[in-house]
N, C-alpha and C positions, 0 to 999 in steps of 0.2 A: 193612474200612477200614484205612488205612496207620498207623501209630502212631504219634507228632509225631517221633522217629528218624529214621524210614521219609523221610519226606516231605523233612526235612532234607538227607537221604542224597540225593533223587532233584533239591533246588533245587542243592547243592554239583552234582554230576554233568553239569548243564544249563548251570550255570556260565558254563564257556570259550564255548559257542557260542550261550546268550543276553546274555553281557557282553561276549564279547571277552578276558577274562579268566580265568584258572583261581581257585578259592580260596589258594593259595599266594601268587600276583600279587598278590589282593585285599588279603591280611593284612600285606605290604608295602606297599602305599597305605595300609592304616589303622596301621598302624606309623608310618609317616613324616608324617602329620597330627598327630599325637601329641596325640591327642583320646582321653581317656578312659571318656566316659560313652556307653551306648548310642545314645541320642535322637539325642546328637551327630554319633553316627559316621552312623547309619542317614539321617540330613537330609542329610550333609558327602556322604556316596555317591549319594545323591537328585540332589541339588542340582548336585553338582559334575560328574559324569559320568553323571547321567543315567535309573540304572537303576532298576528296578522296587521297590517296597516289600518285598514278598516275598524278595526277592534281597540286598536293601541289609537287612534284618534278620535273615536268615542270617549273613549276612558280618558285623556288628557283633558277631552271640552268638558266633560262633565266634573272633573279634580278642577277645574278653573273659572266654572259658572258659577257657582256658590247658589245651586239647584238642583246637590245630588242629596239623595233619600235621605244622607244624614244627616240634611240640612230643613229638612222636613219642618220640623216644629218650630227651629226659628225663625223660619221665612214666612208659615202662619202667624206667629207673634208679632211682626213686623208688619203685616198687611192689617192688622187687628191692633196697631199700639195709636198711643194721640185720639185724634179726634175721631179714631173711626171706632177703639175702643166700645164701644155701646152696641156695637155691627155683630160684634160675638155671639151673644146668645142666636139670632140669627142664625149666623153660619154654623155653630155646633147643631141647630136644632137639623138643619139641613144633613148636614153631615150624618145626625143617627140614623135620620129616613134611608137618606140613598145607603147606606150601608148593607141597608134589609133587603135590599134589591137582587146581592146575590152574594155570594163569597167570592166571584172574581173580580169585586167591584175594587178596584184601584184610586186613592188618592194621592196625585203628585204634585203638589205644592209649586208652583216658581214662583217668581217674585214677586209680581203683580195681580197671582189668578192660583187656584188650585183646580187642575184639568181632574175630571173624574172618568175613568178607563174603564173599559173594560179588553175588548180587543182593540180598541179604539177608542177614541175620544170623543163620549156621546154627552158630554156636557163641562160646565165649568162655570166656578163661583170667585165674583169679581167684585173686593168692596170696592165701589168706584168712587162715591162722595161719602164725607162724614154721615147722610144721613138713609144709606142706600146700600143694597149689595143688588149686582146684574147677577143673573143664571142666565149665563150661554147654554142653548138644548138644540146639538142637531136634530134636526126634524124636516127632511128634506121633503119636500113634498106635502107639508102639512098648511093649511092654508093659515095667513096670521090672523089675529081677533084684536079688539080691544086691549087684550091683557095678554098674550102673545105675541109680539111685535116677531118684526123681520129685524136682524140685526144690524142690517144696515152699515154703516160704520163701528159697531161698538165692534166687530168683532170676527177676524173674516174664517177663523177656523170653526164655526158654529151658522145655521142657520136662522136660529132665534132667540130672542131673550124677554125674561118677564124680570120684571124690577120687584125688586123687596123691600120694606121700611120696618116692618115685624115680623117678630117669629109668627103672626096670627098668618101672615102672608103664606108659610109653610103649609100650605093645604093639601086638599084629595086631590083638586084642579090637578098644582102645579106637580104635584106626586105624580099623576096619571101622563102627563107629559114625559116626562123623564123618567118614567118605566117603558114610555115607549121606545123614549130613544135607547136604553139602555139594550132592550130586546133585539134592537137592530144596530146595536155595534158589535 
């Protein structure tokens, strides 16, 4: 069964060709209402244009979490500002690799973690201490090692994580890892 995420994921995606609409559009319509409260927005999109329950309360939680697309860069900035600042090289180095992995490779940002998609969420980059970023990599089925931990508590939408402290961390290892999981999301 899909995990309320999952599902999330697949009403945003459906979006443009069951509204007419993409979620960026969307979140401009509920911008420009300048309607605050969920009930509100979710009725105001009902009512005014139309669309499904389902659809119009996606689009409110997502106008309300300050973790839609368009919020992308500052919520990177904000994971990356203070003491974790020095974390960035890092994460961009990360970021150019998994990019190469494929053109449906997805970055979506939220507050604490940016999830890397593809049809699914086969990974995610988490500064967690000033002096550390985790990679969550589902890899079900993958035995742990020294340097592939089980996630244990860091993290229950992922199977494993490997800690980073440099961009040297950035390797073929951790590359080969998270092509795999990418192949099988």
């Amino acid at each position: 069964m899909a995990t309320p995420e999952e599902m999330a994921e697949t009403v945003i995606r459906n979006l443009k060709e069951k509204t007419g609409k993409t979620l960026e559009e969307w979140l401009k319509v509920v911008k420009s209402s300048k309607l605050a409260k969920h009930g509100e927005i979710v009725k105001h999109l009902k009512d005014k244009f139309g669309i499904g329950h389902g659809y119009a309360n996606t689009i409110a939680h997502k106008a309300l979490s300050g973790d839609s697309p368009a919020d992308g860069d500052a919520l990177i900035d904000a994971q990356y500002a203070g003491p974790k600042a020095a974390l960035r090289p890092i994460y961009e180095a990360l970021i150019s690799q998994l990019k190469k992995l494929g053109k449906d490779v997805e970055v979506s940002p939220k507050k604490t973690y940016v999830s890397m998609r593809r049809s699914k969420q086969f990974a995610l980059i988490q500064p967690s201490t000033s002096t550390r970023i985790d990679v969550g990599i589902n890899l079900k089925g993958t035995p742990a090692d020294k340097r592939l931990e089980e996630s244990g508590s860091f993290n229950a939408m992922v199977s494993h994580r490997v800690r980073l402290e440099t961009a040297a961390d950035v390797d073929a290892e951790l590359l080969a890892w998270l092509k795999k999981a990418y192949e099988a999301a």
